[in-house]
Structure formats: C-alpha cells, structure tokens
FIFIGU-5601 format. One record per residue: x, y, z of N, C-alpha, C in turn. Coordinates in steps of 0.1 Angstrom, whole numbers, plus 5000, padded with zeros to 4 digits. Example, Ala and Ser with C-alpha at 12.3 -4.5 7.8 and 13.67 -1.06 7.14 Angstrom:
2
513249435078512349555078513249675078/512849785071513749895071512950005079/
This chain:
560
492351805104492551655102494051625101/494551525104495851505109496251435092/497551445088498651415080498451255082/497051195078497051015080496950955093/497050865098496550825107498250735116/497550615124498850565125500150525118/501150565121502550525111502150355113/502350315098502450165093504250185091/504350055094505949995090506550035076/507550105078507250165063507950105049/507950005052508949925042507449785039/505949795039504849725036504149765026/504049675017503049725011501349605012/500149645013499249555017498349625012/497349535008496249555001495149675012/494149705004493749805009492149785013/491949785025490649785034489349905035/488749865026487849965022486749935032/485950035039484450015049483750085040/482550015036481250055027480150045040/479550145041478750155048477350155034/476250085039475450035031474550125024/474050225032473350325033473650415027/474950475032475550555021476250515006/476250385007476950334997475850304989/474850284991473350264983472850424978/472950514986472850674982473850674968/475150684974476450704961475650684948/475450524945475950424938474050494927/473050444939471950454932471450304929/472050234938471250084934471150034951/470249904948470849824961471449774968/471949744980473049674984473049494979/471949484977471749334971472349314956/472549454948472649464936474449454937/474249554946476049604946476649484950/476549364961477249284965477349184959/475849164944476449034940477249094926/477449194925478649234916480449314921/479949344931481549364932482649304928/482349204932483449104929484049074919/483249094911484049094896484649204890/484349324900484649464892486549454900/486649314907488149344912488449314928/487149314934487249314951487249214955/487849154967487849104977486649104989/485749054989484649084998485049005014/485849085023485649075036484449025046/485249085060484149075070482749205070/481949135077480649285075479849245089/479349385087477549335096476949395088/475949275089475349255079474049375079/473749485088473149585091473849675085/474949695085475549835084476649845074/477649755075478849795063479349685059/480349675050481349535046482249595043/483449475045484849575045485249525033/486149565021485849545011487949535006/488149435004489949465000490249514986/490949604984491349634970492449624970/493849574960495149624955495749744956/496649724961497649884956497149944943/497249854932497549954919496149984917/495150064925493950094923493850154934/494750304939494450384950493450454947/492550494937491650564935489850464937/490050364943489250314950489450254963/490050334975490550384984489450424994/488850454987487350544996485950504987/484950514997483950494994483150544982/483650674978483250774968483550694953/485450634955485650604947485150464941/485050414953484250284948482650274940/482150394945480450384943480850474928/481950544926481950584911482350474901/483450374904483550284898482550154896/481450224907480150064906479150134896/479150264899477750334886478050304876/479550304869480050274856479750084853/479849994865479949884863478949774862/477649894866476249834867475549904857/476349974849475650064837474750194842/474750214852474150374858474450464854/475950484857476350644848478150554846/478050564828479050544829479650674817/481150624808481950664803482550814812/483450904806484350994814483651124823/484351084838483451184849483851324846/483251384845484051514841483751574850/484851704860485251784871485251914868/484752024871485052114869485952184882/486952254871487652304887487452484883/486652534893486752654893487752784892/487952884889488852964892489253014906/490253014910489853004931491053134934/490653194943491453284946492553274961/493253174958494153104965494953094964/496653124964497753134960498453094972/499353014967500352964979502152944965/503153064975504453074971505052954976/505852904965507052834973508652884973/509152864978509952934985511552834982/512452874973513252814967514252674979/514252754995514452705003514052545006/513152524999512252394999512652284988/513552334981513952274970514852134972/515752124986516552054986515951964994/514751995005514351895012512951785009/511751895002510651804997509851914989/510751914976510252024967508452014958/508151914958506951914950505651964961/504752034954503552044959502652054951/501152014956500152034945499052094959/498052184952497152224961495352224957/494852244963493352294961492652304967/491252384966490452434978489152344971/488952284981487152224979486152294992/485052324982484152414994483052364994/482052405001480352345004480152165005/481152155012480852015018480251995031/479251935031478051885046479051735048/479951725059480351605059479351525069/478851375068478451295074479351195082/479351115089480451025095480750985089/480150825076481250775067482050865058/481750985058482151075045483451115054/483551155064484751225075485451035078/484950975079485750825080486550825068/485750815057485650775041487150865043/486951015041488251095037489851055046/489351025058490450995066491650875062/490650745064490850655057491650665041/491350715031491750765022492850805024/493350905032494551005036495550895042/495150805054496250715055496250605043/495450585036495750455027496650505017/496250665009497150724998498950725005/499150755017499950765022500850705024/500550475024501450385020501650335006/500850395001499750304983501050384979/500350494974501150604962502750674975/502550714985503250754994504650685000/504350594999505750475007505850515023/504950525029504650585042505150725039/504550815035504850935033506051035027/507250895026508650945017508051025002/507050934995507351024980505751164983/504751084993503451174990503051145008/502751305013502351335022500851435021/500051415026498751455024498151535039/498051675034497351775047496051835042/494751785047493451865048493451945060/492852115050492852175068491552245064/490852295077489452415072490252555069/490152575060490652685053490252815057/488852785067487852965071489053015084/489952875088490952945098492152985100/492453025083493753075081492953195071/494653255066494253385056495053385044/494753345035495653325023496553445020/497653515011497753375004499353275016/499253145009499953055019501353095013/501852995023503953025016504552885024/505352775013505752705014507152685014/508252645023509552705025510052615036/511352635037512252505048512052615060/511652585071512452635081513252585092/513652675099514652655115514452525119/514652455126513752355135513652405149/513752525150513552605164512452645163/511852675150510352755145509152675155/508452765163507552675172505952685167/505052595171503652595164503152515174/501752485179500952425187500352285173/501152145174501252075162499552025163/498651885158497851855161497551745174/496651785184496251695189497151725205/497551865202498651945214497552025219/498552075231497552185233498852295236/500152265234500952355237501852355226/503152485227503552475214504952415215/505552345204506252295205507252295187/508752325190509952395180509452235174/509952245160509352155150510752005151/511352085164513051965165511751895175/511551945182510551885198509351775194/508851825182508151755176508351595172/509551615161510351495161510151425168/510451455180511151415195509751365209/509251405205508051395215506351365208/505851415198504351415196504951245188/503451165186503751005181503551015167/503451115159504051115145505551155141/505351265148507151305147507651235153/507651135160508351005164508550895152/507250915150506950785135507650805124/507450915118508350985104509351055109/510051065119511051125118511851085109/512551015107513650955095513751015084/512451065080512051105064513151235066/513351295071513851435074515251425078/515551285082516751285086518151325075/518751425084520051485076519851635068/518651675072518251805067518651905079/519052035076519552095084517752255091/516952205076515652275073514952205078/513652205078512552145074511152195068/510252125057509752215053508052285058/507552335057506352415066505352495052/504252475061502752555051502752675062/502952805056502052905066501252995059/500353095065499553165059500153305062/498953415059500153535057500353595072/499753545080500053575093501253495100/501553425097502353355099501853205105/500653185107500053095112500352915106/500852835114501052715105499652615102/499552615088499052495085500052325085/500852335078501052165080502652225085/502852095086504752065086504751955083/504751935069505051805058506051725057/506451615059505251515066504951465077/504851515084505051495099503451525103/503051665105501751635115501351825106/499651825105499051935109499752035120/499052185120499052265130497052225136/497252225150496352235155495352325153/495552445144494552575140494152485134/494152455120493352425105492752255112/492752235126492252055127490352105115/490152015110488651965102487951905118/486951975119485651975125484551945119/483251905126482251885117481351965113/481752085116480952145108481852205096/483252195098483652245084483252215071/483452345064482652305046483652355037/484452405044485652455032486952365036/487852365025488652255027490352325017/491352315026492452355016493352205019/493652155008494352035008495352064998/496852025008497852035005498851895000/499251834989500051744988501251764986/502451704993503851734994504551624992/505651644990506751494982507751524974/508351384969508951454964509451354951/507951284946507651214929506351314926/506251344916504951374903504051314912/504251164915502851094916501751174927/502851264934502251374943500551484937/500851494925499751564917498351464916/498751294910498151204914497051174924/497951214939497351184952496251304953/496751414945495851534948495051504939/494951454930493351454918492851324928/493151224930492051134942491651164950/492051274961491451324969490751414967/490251514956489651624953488751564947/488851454936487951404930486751314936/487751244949486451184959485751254967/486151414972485351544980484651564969/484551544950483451654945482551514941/482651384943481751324939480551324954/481351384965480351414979479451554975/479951644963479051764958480051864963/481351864965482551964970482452064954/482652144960483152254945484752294947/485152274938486152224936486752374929/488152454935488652554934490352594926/490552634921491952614917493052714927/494352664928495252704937495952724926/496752904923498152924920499552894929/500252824924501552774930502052864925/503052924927504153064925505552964929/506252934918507252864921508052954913/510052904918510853024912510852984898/510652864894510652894880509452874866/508452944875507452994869505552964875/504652974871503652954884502852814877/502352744883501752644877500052644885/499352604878497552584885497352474891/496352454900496352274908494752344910/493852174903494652074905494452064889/494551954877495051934868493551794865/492851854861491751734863491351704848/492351724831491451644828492151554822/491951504813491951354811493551324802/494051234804495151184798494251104787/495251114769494851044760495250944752/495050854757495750724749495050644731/495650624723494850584715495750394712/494350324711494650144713494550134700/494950004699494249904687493449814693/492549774686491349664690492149544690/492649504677493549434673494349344690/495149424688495949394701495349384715/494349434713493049424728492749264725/492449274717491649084709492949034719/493849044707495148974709495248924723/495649034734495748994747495048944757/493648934753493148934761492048784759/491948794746491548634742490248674734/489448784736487948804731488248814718/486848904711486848904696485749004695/486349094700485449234702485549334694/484649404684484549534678485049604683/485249774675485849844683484449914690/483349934688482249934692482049874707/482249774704482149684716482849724727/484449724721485749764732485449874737/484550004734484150084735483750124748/482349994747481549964757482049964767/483149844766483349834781484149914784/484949994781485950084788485150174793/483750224783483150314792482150254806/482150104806482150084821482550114828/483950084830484850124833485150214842/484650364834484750504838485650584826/486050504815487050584806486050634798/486950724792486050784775486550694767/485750714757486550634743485950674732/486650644723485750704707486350634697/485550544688486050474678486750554667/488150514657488850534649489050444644/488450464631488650334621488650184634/490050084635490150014639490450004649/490850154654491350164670490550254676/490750324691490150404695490750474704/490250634707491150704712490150674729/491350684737490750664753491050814764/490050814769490450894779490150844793/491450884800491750814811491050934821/490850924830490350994843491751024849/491451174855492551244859493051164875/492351084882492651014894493150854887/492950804878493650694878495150724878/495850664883497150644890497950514879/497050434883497950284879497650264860/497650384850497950324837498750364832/499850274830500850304826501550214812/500350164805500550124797499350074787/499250034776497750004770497849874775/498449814781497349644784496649674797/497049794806496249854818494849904817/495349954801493849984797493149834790/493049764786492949614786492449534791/493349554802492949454819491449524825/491449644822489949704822488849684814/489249664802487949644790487349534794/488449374798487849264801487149244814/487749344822486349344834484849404830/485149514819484049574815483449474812/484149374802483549324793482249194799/483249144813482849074823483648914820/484548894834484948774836483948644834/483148704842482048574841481248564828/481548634820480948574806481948484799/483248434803484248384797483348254790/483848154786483448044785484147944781/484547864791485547744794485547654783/486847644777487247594766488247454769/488347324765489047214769490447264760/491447204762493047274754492447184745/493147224733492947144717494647054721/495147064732496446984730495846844738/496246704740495446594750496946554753/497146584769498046534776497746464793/498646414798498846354811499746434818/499546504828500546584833500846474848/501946544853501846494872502846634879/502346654893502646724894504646684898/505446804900506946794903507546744913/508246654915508446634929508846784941/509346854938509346994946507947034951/506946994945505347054948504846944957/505446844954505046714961505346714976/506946734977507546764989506746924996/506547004987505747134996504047105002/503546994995502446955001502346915011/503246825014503646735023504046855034/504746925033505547025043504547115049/503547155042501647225045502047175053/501347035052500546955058500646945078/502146945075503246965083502547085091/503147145086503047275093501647325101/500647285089499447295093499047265106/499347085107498947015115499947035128/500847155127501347225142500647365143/499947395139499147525142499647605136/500247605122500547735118500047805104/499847915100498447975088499647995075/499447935067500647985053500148095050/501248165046501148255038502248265029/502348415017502648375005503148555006/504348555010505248695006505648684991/506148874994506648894979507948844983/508548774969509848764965510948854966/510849004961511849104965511149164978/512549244976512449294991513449394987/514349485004515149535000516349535010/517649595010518949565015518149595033/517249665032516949755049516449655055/515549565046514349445056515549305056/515749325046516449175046517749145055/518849245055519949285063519749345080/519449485071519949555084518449545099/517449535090516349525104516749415111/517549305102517449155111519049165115/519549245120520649255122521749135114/521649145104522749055097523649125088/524549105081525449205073525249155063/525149295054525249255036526049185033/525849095025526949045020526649015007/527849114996527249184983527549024972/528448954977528148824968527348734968/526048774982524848674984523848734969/523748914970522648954968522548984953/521748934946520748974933520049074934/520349224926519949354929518749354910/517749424919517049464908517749594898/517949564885518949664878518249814880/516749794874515949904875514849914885/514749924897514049914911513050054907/511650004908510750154907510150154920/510850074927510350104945511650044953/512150174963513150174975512850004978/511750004974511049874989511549764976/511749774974511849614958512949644951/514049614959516249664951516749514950/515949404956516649284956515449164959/516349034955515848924956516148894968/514848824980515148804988516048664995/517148705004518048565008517348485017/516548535024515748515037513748555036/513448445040512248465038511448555050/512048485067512248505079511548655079/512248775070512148925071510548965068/510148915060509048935054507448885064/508148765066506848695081506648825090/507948885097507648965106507449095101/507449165086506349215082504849195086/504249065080503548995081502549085096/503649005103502949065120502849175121/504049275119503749415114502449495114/502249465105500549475100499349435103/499749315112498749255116499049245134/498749345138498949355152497549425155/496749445150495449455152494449325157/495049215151494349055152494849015166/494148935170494448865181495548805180/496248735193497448695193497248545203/497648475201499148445193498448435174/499848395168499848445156501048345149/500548265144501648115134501748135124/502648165119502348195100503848115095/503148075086504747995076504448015061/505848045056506248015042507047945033/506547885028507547795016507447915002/509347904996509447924984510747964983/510948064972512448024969512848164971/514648144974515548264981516648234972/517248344962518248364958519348404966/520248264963521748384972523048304962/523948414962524948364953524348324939/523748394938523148364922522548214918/522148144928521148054930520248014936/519247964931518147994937517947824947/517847844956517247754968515847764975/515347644979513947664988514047665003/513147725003513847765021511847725024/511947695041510547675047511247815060/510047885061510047995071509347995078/508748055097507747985102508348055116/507048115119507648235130506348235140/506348215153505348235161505048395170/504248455171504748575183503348575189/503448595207502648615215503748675231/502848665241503748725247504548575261/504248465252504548375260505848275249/505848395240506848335228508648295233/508648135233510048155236511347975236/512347995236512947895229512747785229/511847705240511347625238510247585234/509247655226508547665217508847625206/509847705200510447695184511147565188/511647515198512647425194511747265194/510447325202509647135198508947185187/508847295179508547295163509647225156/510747255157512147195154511947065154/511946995167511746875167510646815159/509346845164508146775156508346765136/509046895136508546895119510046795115/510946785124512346685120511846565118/511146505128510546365132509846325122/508846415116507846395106508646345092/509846425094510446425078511646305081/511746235093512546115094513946165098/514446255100515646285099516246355115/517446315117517946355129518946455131/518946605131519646635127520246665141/521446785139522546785147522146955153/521846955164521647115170523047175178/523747305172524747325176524447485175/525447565186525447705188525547825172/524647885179524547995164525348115164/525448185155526148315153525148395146/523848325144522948445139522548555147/522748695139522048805148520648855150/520048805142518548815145517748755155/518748655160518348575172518548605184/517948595200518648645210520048545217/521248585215522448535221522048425231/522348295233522048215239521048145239/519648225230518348175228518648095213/519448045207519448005185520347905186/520347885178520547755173520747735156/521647645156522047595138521347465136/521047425127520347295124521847225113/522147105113522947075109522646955102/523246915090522746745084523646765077/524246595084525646535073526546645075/527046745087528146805087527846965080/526546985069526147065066524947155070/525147305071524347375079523347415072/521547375073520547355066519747485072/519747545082519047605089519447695104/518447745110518547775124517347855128/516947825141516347905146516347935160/515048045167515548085180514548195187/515048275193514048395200514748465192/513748575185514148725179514648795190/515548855181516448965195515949095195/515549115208514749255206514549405197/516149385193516249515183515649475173/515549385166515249295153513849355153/512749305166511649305169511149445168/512049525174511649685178511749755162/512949695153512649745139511949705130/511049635132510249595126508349625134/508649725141507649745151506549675161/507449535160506449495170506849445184/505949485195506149495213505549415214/505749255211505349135217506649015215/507448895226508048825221507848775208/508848705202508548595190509548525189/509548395178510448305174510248265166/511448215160511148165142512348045138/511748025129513147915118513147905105/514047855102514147895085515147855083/514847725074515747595068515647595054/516547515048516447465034516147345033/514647375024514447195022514547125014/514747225002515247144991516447034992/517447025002517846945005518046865018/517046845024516646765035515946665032/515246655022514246545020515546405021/514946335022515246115017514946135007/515846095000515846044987515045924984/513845944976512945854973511745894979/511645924990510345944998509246014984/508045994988507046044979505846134988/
C-alpha cells in the first residue's frame, strides 16, 4: 500500500471526508443505521452526500484525526449511544521485530515509530477505510507529509530485523506501482509522488530508507513504498512504519494501529535500537489528566456532579474516576487533539448532549441593530450572489509562501503581522490578501465540476491595520479578461460608482491581462487573468481570474 494517496496542496488544511458504508458501519457500531444517523450529528459531524443504499460521506475537523476512518468513528458512536463505553483498552503483544536506526538519519527525518498488526481478513471498506486514513493522517497531523509520513507493507515479504538510515540517492529499488527499478534521485524525478513531495527532501545530500536484512526496500520516507511489501488482499500481517520529524509521529502510529485492532488485528511490539538507547512501539496506554468539576461547571455552563461529569466523559471513550471534587481522566492513546482540560470539557458537553441545553432569554433587555460594516457586507452578498458567485469563508492567517511567493508578489516586511508563536509553518502571518486563499479554495476542490465562483468578504491586516477587502475569483477553461472585467463593471454599477481602470504592476496577474481599480486618484483594488506560474503553484491546470478591492472605503457616504 502506497505512502497516502494523491499529493494535496500542501500548504491546506480541510476538513475531513469520512465514507461510512452502512453495513459495515452497522456491524462496527452494533446499532442501526437509522439509530446512527439520527445521532451523529451531535457527536460533532457534518452529515454529507450519500446513497442512500450503501454509505454517507460524513465531514469531521482536523482536531479529531482519530476519526479519520470508519473504525474510528463506529468506536466513538458505541461510546455515544451508550453500547460500550468508558477507556478502550489495547493490548500490544510482545513482537519479535526489531528495526535499527542508523545515526545517518538523524539530520534528515530522524523520528520513527513502528508496529506489526497480524490476523487481519481485510474487506473492501476496511482496505478503503485504512487507505483513506493514511492520506487523511498525512495532511491532518502530517502537513502533507513534512512532520508525519505513513508506510503499511505485508510483512510475510520481507525478513526482519529492518534498518533505518540516509542513503546515496544512487541507491536503486523497484518503487510502487513500477515495474522497473529506479536510483531514489530518478524517483524524485520521474514516478508522480516523488514529483509531489519532492521538496520535503530538498537540500539533503542523503535520503532516508526502510530495509530489511537482505537488503530489500520497504519504504523511502516520504516519498513512495517499495513495490515488494505493496498490501494485497489477501494480506493478514501488516508492518507499519511512521516517519517525521514531530513526536506527533508516535500519535499517527497509535491511530493507525488502534483502528487495525478494532477490525480484530493483534497488535505486536517493535524494538527501535536507536544510538541513544532502544525504545518499544507502539505506546498504547493512556495519558492522565486530573479536572475540577468546578471549572467543567464553570466553562461550560452545566451544573454537573462529579458523578455525572463522569458519565459523560465515559461517552466519550475516556476513563474517569471520581476524587473528592474532581476526577482523574484517562485519555486514549489515539487522541491527538488534548491539549488542555477545556479539550477535555468540550467532550463532557457532547457527552453530556447539546440538545439537552435549554434556551434561556438574557436577564439583560436591550435593542441592538446591526453595524453599518455588516450592513454594507449584506448588501455586497447580495451582489455577488446575484453574479453567480458561492461565498465562502477562509482562515485569516496564512503564511509568507501562499500569500507572497505563490502569487508572485514580494514580501514586504512593513506590510506583514507575524504570528510571535506559529504552531504551524502554514499559520506565520496575518493575511494581506485574501486572493491566496480562494485559489487554495480551488485547490482542493478540483474534483467538482467546473466552472467554479467563489467570493470572500473580511479583513486583511497590512501595515499594522486592519482593512476589508471583497475577493472573488472565477476558474474554468474558458476563464479570461473579459470575464472579470464585466464582474468589475456590474458589481461598480450596483455600488453607484465610476471608477478609473488603469495599467497594473501586479504579478499574480498575466502582463497585459490586469488592471488597477482607482477612486478619487486612490488605488482601491485590481484585477485580471492569473499568471500561469501563480496557477501552476498553487496546483491548478485550468485558466482563472480574480479581483480584490477594498470596500471599506468605496461605499457613498450615507447609502444604507
């Protein structure tokens, strides 16, 4: 099985597309599908498209990669429908599996975590299920494979023990999905992953590699499998390798090992032999937190025993056990996203169930109206709407790579507001331009039919102030300047105003295709044809065009 599936743009982050197949998702869970679907929703999901015979596609958040896969989801519904709840417990066997690493590895993608899962009968959603999993952990916890790269291989076709280490880039292997062999530079260079992640590697003079004691390759991390260990269907044994180069790498390995033993995998331990000293994988049991109830009340609004709070955490899937007025919790070795007790919190009250809230009038009696800025963004919908285009609603940060350099424009360090403490490459700054983020947008969505209208209203810091900008980008393959420019016109006309169209210097635009928008002598905007490179770094092979004005000061004064 291949190292994830297609390279995603790797500067995205997007919610995650779960396929429940009904049948098997009714097996997992132990209830009905009629049971399961009028409750998911509250356990956190997004309920999609489906057929209504066979599956429903189901959206979850990033900060919940451990419901990723089908496994994980039908473990989080037995706890949620009261079937089997409080802490899963894993046994990981003693396994006779050793893989060295090899100090050489230290400078390019030093972490690994390992483990062998055996006696698995895979079925199709179960081989979808795992796949799926492997590319979704890969952008979620992974950042397209920079911090966590993930290799399943059948283990009956190699020979332990493994050895993990930089090699040559002359070093040759038959990669997956080859049928000949090819030096791991060639790879890079030719197969359509090592095309995709090449960068991650860029400036290494090594690269790093799984072999066994024959010398046989299992992976070349993160790039692509060896074609020996590809997963077949009848494979039942499984050696899964995680590589990276954050802790959260250990993470990716307890979600994947924990959603093969809820399929009935037996689950085996791997000694890692590192130079400074050997460590066990995988690491399955529970992290221990102890709460106040107190502070649970507090945040959350209820007025729950600690009895109570109990309860729902062990919906949930946590342990818990009352102390006096608090209680000690135990987390599951696959949750990923708690990193604090209100994480554990935000869980009790699902336990506890949103839809029991009970809607309270404020004890304050006022007349509100809404701002004129919200007033003018209604109005600008409306606008937009009624030219064929779908709002949407980007994140605010971003970083110097999407905002600058993909759209070919130059930093400019007195525009940008830098996040002091950034806990993602992808989130260093406040965005100046909204523009970057739309063609994310498409990015990701080049699966959907085309053509494709999307606009955004909201605010862009530059120079240490904040301004509202309108953004609004079309792409098909008939995308071109005169398109955008009777958007230009129509949404001017609407807003009463005449503005002044004069030659651009923007580089995101194609030379001769852009344009500046001008009012009262002052430059409000511009738009145009994306210029190819713009388009090709941001991955997408169809024309497009866009604009992106400020409206906070375009409006007439007085208009309502």
């Amino acid at each position: 099985m291949a190292e994830g599936c297609a390279p995603l743009h790797e500067d995205v982050i997007v919610v995650s597309v779960v396929r429940l197949y009904y049948e098997d998702l009714e097996e997992m869970v132990g209830a009905s599908r009629e049971v399961i679907m009028a409750r998911i929703a509250m356990m956190g999901a997004d309920i999609g498209k489906s057929n209504e015979e066979d599956y429903v596609d189901v959206e979850f958040f990033p900060d919940r990669p451990d419901l990723y896969s089908s496994e994980g989801v039908a473990r989080a519904l037995q706890g949620f429908l009261d079937i089997k709840v409080g802490l899963p417990e894993y046994q990981v066997h003693p396994g006779e599996v050793t893989l060295k690493v090899d100090s050489s590895v230290e400078s390019v993608r030093p972490l690994i975590g390992c483990a062998v899962v055996k006696d698995l009968e895979f079925s199709d959603p179960a081989i979808e299920s795992l796949m799926d999993l492997q590319e979704d952990l890969h952008w979620g916890l992974g950042r397209n494979r920079r911090k966590v790269a993930i290799g399943v291989h059948d283990i009956s076709r190699v020979v332990p023990p493994f050895t993990y280490f930089a090699a040559d880039p002359s070093f040759e292997f038959v990669p997956l999905d080859f049928d000949e062999s090819l030096s791991m530079r060639d790879i890079l260079k030719r197969h359509p992953k090592g095309i995709g992640y090449a960068s991650i590697l860029e400036g290494f003079d090594r690269y790093p590699l799984i072999t066994d004691a024959n010398g046989d390759v299992l992976s070349f991390p993160p790039i692509i499998n060896g074609e020996l260990t590809r997963v077949v269907d009848d494979t039942r044994d499984l050696f899964i390798d995680v590589t990276g180069t954050d802790p959260v790498v250990y993470k990716a390995l307890n979600i994947v090992v924990t959603a093969l033993a809820e399929r009935g995998g037996r689950v085996e331990s791997v000694q890692v032999k590192r130079p400074e000293g050997d460590l066990t994988f995988p690491d399955l049991s529970p992290a221990r937190w102890k709460v106040e109830v107190e502070d649970a009340n507090r945040l959350i609004g209820f007025n729950l025993s600690p009895e109570d709070l109990a309860i729902c955490l062990e919906r949930m899937r946590f342990g818990a056990q009352v102390q006096g007025r608090g209680l000690e919790v135990l987390v599951p070795p696959y949750r990923a996203d708690i990193m604090h007790t209100w994480d554990i919190f935000e869980d009790a009250a699902k336990g506890y169930g949103y839809d029991k809230l009970v809607p309270t009038l404020p004890k304050t009696v006022t007349v509100g109206e809404p701002h004129p800025f919200e007033i003018r963004k209604s109005d600008l919908r409306e606008i937009m709407v009624g030219l064929g285009y779908l709002e949407t609603m980007p994140f605010t940060l971003t970083s110097e790579k999407t905002n600058f350099v993909k759209m070919r424009r130059s930093v400019q360090d007195q525009e940008v507001t830098r996040v002091l403490h950034p806990i993602s490459e992808l989130h260093t700054m406040v965005r100046t331009s909204i523009l970057p983020s739309i063609l994310e947008i498409f990015a990701i969505n080049q699966h959907h039919p085309l053509p494709q209208r999307i606009f955004a209203l909201g605010d862009v810091l530059a120079r240490g102030k904040t301004r509202q900008d309108l953004a609004a980008a079309s792409i098909h393959s008939g995308a071109d300047f005169a398109e955008v420019r009777s958007v230009v016109d129509a949404l001017f006309r609407e807003l009463s105003i005449e503005p002044e169209i004069v030659a651009s210097e923007d580089g995101a635009f194609l030379e001769g295709r852009r344009a500046d928008l001008m009012v009262n002598g002052k430059k409000v905007g511009s738009f145009g044809e994306f210029h190819p490179q713009v388009l090709r770094s941001f991955g997408l092979d169809q024309p497009a065009v866009g604009l992106e004005l400020r409206w906070d000061i375009l409006w007439p004064s007085g208009r309502s």
